[in-house]
MDAnalysis code that builds the backbone (N, CA, C; Angstrom):
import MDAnalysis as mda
import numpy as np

u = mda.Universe.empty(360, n_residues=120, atom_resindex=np.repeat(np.arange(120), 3), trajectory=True)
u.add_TopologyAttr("name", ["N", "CA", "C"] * 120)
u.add_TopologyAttr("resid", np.arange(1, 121))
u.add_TopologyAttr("resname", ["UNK", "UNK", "UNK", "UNK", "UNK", "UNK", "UNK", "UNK", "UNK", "UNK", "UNK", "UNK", "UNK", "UNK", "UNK", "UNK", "UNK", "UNK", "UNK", "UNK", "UNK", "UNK", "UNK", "UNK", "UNK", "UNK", "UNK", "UNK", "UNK", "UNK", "UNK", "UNK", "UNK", "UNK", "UNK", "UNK", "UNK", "UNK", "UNK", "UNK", "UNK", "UNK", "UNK", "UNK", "UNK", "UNK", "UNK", "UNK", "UNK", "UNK", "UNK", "UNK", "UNK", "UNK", "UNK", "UNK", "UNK", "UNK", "UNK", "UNK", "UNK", "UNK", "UNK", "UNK", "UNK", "UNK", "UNK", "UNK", "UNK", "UNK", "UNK", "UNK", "UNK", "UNK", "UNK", "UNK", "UNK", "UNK", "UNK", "UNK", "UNK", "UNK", "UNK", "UNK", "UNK", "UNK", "UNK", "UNK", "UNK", "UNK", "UNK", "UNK", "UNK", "UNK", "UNK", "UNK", "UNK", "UNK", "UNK", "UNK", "UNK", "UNK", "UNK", "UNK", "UNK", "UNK", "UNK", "UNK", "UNK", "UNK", "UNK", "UNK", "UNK", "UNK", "UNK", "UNK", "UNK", "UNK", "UNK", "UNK"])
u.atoms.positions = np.array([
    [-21.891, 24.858, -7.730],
    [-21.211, 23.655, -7.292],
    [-20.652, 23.902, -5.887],
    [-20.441, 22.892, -5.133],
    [-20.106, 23.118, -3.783],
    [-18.671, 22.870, -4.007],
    [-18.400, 23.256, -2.367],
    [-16.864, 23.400, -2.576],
    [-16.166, 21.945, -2.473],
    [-16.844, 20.935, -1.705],
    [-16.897, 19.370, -1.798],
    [-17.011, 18.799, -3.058],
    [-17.726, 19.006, -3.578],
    [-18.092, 18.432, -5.206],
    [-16.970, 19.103, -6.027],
    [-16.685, 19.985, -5.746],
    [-15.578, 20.526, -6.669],
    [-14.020, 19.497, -6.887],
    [-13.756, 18.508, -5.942],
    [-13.074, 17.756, -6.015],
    [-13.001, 16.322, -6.867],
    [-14.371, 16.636, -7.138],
    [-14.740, 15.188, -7.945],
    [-13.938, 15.110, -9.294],
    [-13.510, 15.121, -9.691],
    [-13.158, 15.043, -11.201],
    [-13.054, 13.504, -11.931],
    [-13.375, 13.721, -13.496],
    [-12.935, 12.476, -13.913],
    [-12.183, 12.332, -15.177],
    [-11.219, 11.425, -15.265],
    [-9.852, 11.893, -16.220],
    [-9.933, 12.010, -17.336],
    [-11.281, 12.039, -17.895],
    [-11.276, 12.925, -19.353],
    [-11.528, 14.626, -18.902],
    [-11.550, 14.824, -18.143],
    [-11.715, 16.490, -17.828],
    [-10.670, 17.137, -18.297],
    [-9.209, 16.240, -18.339],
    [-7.787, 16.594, -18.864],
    [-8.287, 17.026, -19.690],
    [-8.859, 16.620, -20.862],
    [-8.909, 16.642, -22.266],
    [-9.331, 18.317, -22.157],
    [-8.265, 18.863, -23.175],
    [-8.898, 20.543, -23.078],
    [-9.979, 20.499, -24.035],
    [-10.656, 20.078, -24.580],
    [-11.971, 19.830, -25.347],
    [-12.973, 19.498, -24.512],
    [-13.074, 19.111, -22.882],
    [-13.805, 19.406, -22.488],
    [-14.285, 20.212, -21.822],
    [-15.170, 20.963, -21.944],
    [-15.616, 22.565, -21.687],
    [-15.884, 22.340, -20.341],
    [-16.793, 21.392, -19.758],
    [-17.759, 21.350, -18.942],
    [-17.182, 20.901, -17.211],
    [-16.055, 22.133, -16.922],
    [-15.279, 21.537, -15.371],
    [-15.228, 23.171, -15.054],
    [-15.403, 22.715, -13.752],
    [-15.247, 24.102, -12.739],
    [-13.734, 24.544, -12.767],
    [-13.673, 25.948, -12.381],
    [-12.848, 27.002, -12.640],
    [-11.175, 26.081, -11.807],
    [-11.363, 25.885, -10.735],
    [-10.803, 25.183, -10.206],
    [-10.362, 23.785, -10.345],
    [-10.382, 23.353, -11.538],
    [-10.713, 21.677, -11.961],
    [-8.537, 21.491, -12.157],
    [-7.785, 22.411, -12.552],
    [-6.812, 21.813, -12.953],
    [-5.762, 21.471, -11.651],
    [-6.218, 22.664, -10.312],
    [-5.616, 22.593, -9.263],
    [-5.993, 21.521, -8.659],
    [-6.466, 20.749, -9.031],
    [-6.976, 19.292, -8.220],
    [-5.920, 18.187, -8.260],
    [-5.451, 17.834, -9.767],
    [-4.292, 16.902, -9.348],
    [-3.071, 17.088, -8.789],
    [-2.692, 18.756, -9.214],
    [-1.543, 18.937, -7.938],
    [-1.618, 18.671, -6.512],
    [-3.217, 19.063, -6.534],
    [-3.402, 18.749, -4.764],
    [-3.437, 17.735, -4.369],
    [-4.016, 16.357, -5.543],
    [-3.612, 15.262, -5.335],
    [-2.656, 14.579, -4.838],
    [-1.731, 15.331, -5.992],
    [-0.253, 14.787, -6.251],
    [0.736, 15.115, -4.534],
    [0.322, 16.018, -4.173],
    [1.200, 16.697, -3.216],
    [0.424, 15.566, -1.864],
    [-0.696, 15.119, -1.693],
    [-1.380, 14.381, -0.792],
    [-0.658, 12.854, -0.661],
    [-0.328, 12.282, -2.022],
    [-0.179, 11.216, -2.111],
    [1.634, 11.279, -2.146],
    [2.192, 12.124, -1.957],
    [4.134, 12.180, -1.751],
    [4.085, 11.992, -0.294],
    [2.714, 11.754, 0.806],
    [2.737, 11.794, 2.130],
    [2.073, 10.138, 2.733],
    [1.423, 10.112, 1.508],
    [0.220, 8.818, 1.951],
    [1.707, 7.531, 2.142],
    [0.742, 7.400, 3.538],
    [1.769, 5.755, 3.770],
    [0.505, 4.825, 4.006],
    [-1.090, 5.391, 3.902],
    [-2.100, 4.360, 4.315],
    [-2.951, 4.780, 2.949],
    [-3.355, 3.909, 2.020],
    [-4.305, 3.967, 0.930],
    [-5.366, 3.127, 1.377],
    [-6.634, 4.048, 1.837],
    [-7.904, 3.209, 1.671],
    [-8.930, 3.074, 0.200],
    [-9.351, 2.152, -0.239],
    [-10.026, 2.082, -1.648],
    [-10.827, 1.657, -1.327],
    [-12.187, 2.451, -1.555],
    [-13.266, 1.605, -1.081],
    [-14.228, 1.814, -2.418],
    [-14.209, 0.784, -3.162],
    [-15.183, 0.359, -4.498],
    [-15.198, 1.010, -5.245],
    [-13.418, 1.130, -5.489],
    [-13.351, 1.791, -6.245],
    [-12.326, 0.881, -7.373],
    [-12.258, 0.433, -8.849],
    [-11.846, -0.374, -9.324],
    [-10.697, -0.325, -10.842],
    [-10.429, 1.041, -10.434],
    [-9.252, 1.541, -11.140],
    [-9.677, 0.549, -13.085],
    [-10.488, 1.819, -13.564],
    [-10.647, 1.408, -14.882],
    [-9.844, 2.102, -15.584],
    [-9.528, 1.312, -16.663],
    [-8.341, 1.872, -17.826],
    [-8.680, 2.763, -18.048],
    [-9.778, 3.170, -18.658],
    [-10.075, 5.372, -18.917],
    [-9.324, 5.767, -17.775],
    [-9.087, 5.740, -16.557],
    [-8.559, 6.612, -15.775],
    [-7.063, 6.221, -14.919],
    [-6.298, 5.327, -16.068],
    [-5.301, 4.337, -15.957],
    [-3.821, 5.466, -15.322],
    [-3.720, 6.704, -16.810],
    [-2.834, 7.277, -16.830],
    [-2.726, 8.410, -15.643],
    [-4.085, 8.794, -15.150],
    [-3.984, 9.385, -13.655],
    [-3.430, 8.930, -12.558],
    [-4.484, 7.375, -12.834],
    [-3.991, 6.765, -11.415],
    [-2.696, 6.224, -11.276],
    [-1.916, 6.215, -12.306],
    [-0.529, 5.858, -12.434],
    [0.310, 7.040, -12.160],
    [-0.057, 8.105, -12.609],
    [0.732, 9.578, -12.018],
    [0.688, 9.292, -10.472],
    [-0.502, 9.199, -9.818],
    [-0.729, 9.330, -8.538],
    [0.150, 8.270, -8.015],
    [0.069, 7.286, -8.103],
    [1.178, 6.171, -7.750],
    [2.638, 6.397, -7.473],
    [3.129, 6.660, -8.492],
    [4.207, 7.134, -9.057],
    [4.561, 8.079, -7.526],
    [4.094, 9.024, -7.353],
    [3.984, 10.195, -6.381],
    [3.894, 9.167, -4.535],
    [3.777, 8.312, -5.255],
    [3.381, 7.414, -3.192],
    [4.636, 6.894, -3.085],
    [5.689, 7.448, -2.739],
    [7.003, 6.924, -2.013],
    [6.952, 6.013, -0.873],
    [6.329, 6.266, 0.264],
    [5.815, 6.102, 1.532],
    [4.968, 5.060, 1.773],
    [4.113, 4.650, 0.446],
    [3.186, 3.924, 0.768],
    [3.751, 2.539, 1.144],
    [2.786, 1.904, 2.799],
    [3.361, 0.945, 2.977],
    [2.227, 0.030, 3.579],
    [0.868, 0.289, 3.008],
    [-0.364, -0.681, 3.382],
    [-1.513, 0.331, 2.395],
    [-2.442, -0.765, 1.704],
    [-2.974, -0.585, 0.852],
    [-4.467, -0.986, 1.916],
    [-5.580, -0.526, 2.397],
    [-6.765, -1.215, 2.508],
    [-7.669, -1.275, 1.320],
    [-8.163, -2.337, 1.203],
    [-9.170, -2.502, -0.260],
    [-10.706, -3.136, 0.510],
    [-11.731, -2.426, 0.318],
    [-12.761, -2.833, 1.168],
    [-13.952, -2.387, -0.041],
    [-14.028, -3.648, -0.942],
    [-14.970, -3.897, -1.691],
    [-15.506, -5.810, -1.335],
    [-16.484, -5.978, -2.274],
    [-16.755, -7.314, -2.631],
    [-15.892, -8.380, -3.287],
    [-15.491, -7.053, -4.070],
    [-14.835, -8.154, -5.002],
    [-12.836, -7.326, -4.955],
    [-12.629, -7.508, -3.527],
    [-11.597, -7.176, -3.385],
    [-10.186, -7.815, -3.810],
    [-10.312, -8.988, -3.822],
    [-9.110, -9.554, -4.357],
    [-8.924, -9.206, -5.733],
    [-9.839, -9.195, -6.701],
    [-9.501, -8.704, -8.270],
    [-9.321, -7.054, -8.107],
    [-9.325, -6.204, -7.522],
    [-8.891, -4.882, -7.483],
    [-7.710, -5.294, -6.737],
    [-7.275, -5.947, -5.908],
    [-5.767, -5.505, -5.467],
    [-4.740, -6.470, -6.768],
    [-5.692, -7.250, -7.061],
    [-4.851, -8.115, -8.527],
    [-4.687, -6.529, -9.989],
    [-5.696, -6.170, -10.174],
    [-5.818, -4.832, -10.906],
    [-4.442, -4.016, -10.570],
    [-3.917, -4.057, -9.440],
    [-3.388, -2.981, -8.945],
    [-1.842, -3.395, -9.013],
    [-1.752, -4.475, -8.705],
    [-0.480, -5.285, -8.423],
    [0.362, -5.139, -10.241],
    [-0.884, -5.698, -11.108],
    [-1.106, -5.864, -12.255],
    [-0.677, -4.506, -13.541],
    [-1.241, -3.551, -12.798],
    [-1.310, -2.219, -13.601],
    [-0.400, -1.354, -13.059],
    [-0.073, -1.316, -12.177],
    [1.131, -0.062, -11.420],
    [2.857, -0.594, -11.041],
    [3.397, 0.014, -11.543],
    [4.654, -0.362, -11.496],
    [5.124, -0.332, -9.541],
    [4.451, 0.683, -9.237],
    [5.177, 0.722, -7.675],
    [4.649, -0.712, -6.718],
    [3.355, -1.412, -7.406],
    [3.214, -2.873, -6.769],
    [4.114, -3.938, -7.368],
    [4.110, -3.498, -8.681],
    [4.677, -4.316, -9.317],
    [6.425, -4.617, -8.874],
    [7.043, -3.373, -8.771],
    [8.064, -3.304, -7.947],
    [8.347, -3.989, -6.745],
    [7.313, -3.974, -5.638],
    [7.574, -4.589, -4.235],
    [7.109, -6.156, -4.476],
    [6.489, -6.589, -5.008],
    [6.104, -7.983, -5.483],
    [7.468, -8.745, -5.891],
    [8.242, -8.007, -7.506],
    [9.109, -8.468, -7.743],
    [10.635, -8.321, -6.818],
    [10.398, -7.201, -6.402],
    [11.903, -6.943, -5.851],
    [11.846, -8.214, -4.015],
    [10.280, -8.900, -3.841],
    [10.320, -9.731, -3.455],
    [10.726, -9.349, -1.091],
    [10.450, -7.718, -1.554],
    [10.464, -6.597, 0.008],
    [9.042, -7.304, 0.567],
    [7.856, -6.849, -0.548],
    [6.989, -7.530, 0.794],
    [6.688, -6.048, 1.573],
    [6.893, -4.827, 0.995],
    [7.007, -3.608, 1.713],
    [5.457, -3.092, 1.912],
    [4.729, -3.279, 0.610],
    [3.801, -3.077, 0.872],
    [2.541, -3.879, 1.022],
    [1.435, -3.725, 1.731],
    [0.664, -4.277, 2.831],
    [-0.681, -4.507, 2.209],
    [-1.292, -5.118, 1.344],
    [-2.545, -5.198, 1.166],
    [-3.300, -6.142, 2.230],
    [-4.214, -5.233, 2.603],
    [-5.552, -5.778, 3.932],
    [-6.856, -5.797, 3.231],
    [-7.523, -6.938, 2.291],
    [-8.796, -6.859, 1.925],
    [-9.558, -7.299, 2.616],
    [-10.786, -6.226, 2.777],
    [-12.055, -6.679, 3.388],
    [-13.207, -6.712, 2.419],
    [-14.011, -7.550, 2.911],
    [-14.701, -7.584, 1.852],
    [-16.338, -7.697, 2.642],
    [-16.449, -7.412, 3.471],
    [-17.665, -7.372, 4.070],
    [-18.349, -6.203, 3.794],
    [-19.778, -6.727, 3.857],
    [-20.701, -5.309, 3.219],
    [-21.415, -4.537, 4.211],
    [-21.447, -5.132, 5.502],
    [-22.729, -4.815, 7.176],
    [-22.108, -3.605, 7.148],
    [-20.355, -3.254, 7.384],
    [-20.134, -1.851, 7.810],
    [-18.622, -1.601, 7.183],
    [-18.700, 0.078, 7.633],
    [-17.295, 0.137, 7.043],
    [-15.621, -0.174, 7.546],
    [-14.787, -0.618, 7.291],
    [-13.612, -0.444, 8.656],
    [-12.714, 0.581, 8.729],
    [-12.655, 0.602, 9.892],
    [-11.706, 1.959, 10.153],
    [-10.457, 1.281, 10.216],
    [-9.344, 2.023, 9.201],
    [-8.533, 1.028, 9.608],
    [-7.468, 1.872, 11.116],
    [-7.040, 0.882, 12.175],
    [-6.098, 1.625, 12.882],
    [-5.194, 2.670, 12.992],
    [-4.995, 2.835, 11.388],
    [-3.715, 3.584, 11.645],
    [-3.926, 5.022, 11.932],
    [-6.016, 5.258, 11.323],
    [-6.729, 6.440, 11.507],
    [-6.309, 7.231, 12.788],
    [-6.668, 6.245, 13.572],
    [-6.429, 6.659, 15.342],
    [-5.450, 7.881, 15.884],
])
């Protein structure tokens, strides 16, 4: 396995019944976790946060203090930032508490990808 692919994981790998993850598979969500206590820019690109992998992506959330713009650059982008608003307490939070803090930018075009500015 490469050292790129080694990052892939998917959230039944938790499950200690599954045998089949590289040596390195548990140090991944700390490294996650420690990435996302910094993230103030979330790009998602087609990616659609399914319930099998609900209780991860809610750890990871949880961990985004900072976050203060979401890019979503699928097709069907408005029902993933509805997914999101919907399923995570930290959207759910800025929605209700009515801040407005955080920033969803959907694109939904397919010709290319966007960079968003803040890359720069």
């Amino acid at each position: 396995m490469t050292r790129t692919a080694s990052y892939f994981n998917f959230a039944w790998e938790r499950d200690e019944n599954f045998s089949d993850k590289h040596a390195g598979h548990a140090n991944n969500l700390r490294q996650a976790i420690h990435i996302a206590q910094n993230t103030q820019v979330l790009v998602v690109i087609g990616y659609s946060f399914p319930v099998f992998n609900r209780a991860v992506d809610r750890q990871l959330f949880a961990e985004m203090p900072h976050l203060s713009k979401v890019y979503i650059m699928d097709l069907n982008a408005e029902r993933i930032r509805s997914t999101m608003v919907n399923a995570f307490e930290l959207f759910q939070q800025s929605t209700e508490a009515g801040r407005g803090d955080i920033v969803f930018q959907l694109e939904t075009g397919k010709d290319q990808f966007i960079i968003p500015y803040e890359i720069d």
